[in-house]
GUMI-770053 format. One record per atom (N, C-alpha, C): atom name; x, y, z; residue in three letters. Coordinates in Angstrom, 3 decimals. Example, Ala and Ser with C-alpha at 12.3 -4.5 7.8 and 13.67 -1.06 7.14 Angstrom:
residues 2
(site 'N'; (13.190; -5.690; 7.800); 'ALA')
(site 'CA'; (12.300; -4.500; 7.800); 'ALA')
(site 'C'; (13.200; -3.300; 7.800); 'ALA')
(site 'N'; (12.850; -2.250; 7.080); 'SER')
(site 'CA'; (13.670; -1.060; 7.140); 'SER')
(site 'C'; (12.900; 0.030; 7.870); 'SER')
END
This chain:
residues 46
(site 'N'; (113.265; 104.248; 115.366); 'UNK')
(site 'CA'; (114.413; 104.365; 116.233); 'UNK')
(site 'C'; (114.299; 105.628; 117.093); 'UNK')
(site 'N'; (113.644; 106.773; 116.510); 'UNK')
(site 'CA'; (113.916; 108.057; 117.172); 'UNK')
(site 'C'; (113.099; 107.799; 118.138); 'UNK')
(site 'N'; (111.730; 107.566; 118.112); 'UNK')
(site 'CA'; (110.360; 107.119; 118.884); 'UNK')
(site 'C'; (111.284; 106.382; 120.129); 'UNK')
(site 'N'; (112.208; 105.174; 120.055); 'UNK')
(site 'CA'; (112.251; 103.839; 120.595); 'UNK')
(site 'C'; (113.228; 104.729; 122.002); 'UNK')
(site 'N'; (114.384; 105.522; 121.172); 'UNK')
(site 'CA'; (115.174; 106.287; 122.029); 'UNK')
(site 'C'; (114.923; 106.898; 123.083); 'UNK')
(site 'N'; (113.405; 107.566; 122.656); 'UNK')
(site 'CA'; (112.879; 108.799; 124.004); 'UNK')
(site 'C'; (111.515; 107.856; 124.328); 'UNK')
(site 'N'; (111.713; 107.041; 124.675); 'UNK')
(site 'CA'; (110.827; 105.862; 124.843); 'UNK')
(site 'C'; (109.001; 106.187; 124.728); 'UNK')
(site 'N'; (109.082; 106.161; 123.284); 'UNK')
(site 'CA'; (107.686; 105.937; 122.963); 'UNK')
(site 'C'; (108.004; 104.984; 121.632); 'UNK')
(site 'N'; (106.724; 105.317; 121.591); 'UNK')
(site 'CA'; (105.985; 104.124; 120.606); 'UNK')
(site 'C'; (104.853; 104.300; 119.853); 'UNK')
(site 'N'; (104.659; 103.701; 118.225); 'UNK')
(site 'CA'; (103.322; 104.092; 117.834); 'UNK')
(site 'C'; (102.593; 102.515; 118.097); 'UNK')
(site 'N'; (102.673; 101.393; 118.690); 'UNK')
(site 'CA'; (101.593; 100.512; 118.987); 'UNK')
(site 'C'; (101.617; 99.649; 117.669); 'UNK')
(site 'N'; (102.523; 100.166; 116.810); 'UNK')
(site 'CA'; (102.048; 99.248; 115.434); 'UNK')
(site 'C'; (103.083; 97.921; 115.188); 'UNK')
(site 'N'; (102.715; 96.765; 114.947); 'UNK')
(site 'CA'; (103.405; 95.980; 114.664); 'UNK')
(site 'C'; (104.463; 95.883; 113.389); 'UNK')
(site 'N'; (105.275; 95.237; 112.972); 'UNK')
(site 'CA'; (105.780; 95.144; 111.721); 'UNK')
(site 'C'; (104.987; 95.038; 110.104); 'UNK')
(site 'N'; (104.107; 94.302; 110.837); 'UNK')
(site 'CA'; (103.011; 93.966; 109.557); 'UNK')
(site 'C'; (102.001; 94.856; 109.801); 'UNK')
(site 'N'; (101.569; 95.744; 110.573); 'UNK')
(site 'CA'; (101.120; 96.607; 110.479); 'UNK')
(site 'C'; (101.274; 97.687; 109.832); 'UNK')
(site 'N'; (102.550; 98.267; 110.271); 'UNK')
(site 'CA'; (103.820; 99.116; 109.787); 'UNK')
(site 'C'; (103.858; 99.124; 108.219); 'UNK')
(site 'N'; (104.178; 97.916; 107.675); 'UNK')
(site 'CA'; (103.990; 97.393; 106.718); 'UNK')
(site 'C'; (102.693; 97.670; 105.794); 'UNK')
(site 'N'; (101.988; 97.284; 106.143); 'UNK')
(site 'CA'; (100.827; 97.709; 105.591); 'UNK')
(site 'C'; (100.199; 99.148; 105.105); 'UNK')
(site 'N'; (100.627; 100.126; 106.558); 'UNK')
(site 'CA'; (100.061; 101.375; 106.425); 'UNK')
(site 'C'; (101.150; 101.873; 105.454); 'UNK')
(site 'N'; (102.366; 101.509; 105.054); 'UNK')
(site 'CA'; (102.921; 102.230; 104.116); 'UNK')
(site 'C'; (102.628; 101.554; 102.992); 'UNK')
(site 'N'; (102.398; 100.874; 102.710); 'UNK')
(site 'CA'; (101.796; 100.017; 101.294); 'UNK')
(site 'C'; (100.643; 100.909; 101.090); 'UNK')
(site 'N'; (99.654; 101.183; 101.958); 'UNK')
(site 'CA'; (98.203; 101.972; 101.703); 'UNK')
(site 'C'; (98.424; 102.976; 101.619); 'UNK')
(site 'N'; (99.299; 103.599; 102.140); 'UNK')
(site 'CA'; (100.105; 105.269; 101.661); 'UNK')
(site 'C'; (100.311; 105.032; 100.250); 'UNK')
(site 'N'; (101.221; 104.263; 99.924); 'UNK')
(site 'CA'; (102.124; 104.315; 99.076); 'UNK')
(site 'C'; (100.974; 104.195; 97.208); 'UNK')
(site 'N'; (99.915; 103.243; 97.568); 'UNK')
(site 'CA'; (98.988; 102.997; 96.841); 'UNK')
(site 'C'; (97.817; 104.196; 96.777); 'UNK')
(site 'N'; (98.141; 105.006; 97.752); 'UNK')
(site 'CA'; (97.140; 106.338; 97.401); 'UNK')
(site 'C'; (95.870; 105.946; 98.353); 'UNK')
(site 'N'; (95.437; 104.141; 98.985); 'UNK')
(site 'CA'; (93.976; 104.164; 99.611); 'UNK')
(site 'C'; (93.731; 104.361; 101.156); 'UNK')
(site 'N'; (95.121; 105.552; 101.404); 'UNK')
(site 'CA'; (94.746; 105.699; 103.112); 'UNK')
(site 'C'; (94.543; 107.128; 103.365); 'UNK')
(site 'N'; (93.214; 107.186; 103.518); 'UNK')
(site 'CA'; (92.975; 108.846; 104.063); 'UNK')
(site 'C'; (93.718; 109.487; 105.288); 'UNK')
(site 'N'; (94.249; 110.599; 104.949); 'UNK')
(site 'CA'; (95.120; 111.060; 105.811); 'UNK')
(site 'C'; (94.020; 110.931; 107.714); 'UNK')
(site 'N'; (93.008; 111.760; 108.116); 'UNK')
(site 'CA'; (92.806; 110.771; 109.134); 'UNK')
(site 'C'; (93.192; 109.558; 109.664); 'UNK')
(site 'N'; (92.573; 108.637; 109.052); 'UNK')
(site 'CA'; (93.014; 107.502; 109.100); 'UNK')
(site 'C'; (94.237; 106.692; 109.530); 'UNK')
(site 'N'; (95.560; 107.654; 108.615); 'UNK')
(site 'CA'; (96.553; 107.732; 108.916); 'UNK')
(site 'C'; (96.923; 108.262; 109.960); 'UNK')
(site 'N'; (96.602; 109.436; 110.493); 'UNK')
(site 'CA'; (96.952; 109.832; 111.877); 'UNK')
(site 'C'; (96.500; 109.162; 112.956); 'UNK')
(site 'N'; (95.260; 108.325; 112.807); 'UNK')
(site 'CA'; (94.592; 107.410; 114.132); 'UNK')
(site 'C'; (95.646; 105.899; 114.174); 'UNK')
(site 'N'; (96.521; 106.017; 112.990); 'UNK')
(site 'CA'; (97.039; 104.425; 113.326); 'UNK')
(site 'C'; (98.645; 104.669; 113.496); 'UNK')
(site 'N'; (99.097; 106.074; 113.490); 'UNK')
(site 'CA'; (99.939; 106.453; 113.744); 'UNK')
(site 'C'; (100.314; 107.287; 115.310); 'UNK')
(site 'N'; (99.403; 106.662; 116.203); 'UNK')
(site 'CA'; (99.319; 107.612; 117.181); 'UNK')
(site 'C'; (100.366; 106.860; 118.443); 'UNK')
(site 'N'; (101.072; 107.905; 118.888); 'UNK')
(site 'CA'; (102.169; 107.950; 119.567); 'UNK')
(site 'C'; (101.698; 107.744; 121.276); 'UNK')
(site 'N'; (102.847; 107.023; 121.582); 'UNK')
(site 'CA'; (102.503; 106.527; 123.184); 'UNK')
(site 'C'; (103.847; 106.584; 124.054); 'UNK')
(site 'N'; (103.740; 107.069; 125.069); 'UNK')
(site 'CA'; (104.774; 106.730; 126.135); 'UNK')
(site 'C'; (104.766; 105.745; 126.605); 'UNK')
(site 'N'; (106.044; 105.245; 126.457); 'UNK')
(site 'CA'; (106.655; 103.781; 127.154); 'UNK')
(site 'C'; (106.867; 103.913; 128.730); 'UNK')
(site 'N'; (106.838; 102.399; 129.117); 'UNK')
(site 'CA'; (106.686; 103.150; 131.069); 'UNK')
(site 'C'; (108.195; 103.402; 131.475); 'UNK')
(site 'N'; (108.052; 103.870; 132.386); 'UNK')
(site 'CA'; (109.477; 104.195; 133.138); 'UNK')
(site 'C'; (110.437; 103.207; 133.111); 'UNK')
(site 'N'; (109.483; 102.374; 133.963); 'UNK')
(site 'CA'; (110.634; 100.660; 133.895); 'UNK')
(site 'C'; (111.576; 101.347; 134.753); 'UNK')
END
C-alpha cells in the first residue's frame, strides 16, 4: 500500500509475493537474492 500511494512498485505478482515470503519464512532465501526480487520501481506519471 505504502509503495502503491507514492506510485511505485516492486514488479512482483501475488504469487510471487507469496512465495518470496514462504522462502523467507523457511530460512531458503539468501538475503541478496532477496533484495534482487524486491527491487523497487517508479510508476509512470499517467
Amino acid at each position: 500500500m505504502f509503495l502503491e500511494v507514492n506510485r511505485h512498485a516492486t514488479g512482483l505478482s501475488d504469487d510471487e509475493a507469496f512465495g518470496l515470503v514462504m522462502d523467507v519464512a523457511r530460512g531458503v532465501a539468501e538475503v541478496e537474492k532477496i533484495a534482487d526480487r524486491l527491487r523497487v520501481v517508479a510508476l509512470d506519471g499517467g
